[in-house]
Structure formats: structure tokens, C-alpha cells
C-alpha positions as CSV (number, residue, x, y, z in Angstrom):
1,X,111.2,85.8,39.2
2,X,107.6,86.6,37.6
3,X,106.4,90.1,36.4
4,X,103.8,89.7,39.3
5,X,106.7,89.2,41.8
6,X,108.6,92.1,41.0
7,X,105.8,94.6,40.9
8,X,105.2,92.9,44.4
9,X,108.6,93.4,45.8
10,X,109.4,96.7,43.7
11,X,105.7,98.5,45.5
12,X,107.1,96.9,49.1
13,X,110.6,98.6,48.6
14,X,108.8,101.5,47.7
15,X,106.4,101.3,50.8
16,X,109.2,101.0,52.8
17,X,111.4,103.9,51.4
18,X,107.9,106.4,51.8
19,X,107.8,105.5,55.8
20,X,111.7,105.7,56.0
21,X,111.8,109.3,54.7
22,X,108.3,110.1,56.9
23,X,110.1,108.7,59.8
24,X,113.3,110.9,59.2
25,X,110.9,114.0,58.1
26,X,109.1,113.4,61.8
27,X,112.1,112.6,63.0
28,X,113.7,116.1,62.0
29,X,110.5,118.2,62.6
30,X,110.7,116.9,66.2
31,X,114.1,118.1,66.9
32,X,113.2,121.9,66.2
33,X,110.4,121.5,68.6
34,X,111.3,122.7,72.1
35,X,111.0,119.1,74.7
36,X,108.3,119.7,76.7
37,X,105.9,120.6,73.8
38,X,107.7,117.1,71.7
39,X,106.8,115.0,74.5
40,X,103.4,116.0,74.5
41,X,103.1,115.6,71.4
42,X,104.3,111.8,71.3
43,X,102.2,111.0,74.3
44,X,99.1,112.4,72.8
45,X,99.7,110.2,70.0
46,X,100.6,107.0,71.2
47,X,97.1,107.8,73.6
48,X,95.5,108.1,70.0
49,X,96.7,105.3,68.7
50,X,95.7,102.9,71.3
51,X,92.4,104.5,71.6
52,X,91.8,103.4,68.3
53,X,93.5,99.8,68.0
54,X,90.7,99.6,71.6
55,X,87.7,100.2,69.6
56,X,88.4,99.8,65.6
57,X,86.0,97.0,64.8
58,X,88.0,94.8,62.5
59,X,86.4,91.1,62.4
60,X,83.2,89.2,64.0
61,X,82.8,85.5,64.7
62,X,79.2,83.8,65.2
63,X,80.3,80.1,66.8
64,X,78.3,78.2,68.8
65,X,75.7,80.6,70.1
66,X,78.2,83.1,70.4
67,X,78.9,86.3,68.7
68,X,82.6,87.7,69.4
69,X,83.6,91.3,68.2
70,X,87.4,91.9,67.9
71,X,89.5,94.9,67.6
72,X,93.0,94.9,66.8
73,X,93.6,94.2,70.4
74,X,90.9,93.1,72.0
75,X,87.7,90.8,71.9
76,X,84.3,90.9,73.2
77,X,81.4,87.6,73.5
78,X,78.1,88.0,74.1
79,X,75.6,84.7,74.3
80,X,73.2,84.9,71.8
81,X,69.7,85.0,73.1
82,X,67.9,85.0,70.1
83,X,68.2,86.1,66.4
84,X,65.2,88.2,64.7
85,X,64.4,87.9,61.6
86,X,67.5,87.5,58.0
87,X,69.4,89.2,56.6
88,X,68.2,93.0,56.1
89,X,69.8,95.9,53.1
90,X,69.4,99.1,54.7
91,X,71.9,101.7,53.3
92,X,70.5,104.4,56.1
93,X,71.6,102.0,59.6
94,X,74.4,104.3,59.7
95,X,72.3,107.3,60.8
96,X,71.1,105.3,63.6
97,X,74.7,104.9,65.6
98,X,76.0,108.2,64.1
99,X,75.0,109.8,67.9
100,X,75.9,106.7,69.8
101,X,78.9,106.3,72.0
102,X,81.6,104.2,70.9
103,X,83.6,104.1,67.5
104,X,82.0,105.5,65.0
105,X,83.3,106.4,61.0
106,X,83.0,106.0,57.5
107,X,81.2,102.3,57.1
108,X,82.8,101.4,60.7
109,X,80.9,101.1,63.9
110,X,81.8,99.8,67.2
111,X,78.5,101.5,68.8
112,X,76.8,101.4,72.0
113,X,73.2,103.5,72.0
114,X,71.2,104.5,74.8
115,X,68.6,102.4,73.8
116,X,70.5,99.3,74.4
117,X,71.4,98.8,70.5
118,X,74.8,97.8,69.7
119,X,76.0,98.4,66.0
120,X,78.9,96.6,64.9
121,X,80.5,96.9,61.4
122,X,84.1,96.2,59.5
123,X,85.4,97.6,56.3
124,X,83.8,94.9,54.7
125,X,80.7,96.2,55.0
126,X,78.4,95.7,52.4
127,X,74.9,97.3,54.3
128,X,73.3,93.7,54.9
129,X,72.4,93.6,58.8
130,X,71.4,90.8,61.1
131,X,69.8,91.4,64.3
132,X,70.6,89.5,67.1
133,X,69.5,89.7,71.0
134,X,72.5,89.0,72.9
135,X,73.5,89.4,76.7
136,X,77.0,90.1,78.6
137,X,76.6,89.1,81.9
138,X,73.4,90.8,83.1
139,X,73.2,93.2,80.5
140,X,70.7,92.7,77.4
141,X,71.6,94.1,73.8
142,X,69.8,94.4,70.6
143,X,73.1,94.0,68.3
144,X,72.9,95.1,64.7
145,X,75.4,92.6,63.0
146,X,77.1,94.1,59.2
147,X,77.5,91.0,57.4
148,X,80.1,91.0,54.4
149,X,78.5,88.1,52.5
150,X,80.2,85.2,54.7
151,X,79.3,83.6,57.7
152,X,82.2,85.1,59.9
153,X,84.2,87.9,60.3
């Protein structure tokens, strides 16, 4: 077994042991809770929790003339229309979808704006943006693209 290997497994086993005793520490917390306030309070989560694997942008494909945007468990085409102008550094774009419906956080946007802009970004988000005109069905879109220096998501 290498050095690499062991730090490997040894960080896992640790990993594993933290959300053991976090699941018993929850686990025990729970049972002091009366039920009908504990059931509430796991419903509200799990709600949470699929809200966000719904709209957490975590890859984009362009393919073919079309541009699909994936969450954890879901994806979304559009047909590309047209595609305006390269690749554009702007460190402010965020400001722009920060009052937009949608998902919205630190250097992650899953954003739909009045104006018909959409704003998609990952984690890997570097500030380089694409424009793109897109459509979904009958619906026209301006979609600002964060590339992460490949030609996919």
C-alpha cells in the first residue's frame, strides 16, 4: 500500500466516522424533541434538500446546437439560435442575476430575469461568459453561459 493510499483511505475512514457521530448526535437531539415538532422538522428538510438538488447548477453541455443545463437531478435543452460575440471576463455578471428568480449563491447561478436573461454558472466558474440566444419551445432567452476553460460542463 502507498503513502498516497493510506492518507486516502485513513481521510475516508475519518469522513465516515464524522457523519456517523453527526448522524447519532441528530439522531439523539431528535429523540428529546416532542413528535409533532421532529416531524416537521425532517419534512422541512428533506423539502430543502430537494429544492436544492432541483436547481443547483452543477454541469453544462454545448452539443450539436444545443445547450443543456443539469442539476443534480434534472436537465434542461434549449436550441441555440445564435451565439453573440466570444468569450467575455467580467468579474461584476454576478450583480446582474443577484435579483433574478431562480438559484442564486456564491459563484452559482441557475437564474431566470425578467428581462428574458438566463444566467447559468457551476463551481467552476472562472468569470469568462458566453452569450448565447437560445429558445425552449416558444420562449426566447438571452443565456449568459460561465465557461470553466473547457468546451463542456
Amino acid at each position: 500500500m502507498t503513502r498516497g493510499r493510506l492518507v486516502f483511505d485513513v481521510a475516508i475512514f475519518t469522513a465516515a466516522m464524522a457523519a456517523l457521530a453527526s448522524a447519532l448526535g441528530v439522531a439523539l437531539f431528535l429523540e428529546s424533541i416532542p413528535w409533532p415538532i421532529r416531524a416537521y422538522m425532517i419534512g422541512s428538510s428533506a423539502l430543502a434538500v430537494l429544492i436544492v438538488l432541483w436547481f443547483i447548477p452543477v454541469k453544462y453541455s454545448v452539443e450539436g446546437g444545443v445547450v443543456k443545463l443539469c442539476s443534480p437531478i434534472r436537465c434542461v435543452r434549449y436550441e441555440v439560435e445564435g451565439i453573440e460575440g466570444g468569450e467575455v471576463y467580467d468579474p461584476r455578471r454576478w450583480k446582474e442575476w443577484f435579483l433574478c428568480g431562480g438559484f442564486r449563491g456564491f459563484r452559482l447561478a441557475w437564474a431566470k430575469c425578467a428581462n428574458d436573461h438566463l444566467y447559468f454558472a457551476t463551481a467552476r466558474c472562472r468569470d469568462v461568459w458566453k452569450k448565447f440566444q437560445v429558445r425552449k419551445g416558444d420562449e426566447r432567452y438571452t443565456l449568459w453561459l460561465c465557461i470553466d476553460g473547457r468546451s463542456s460542463g
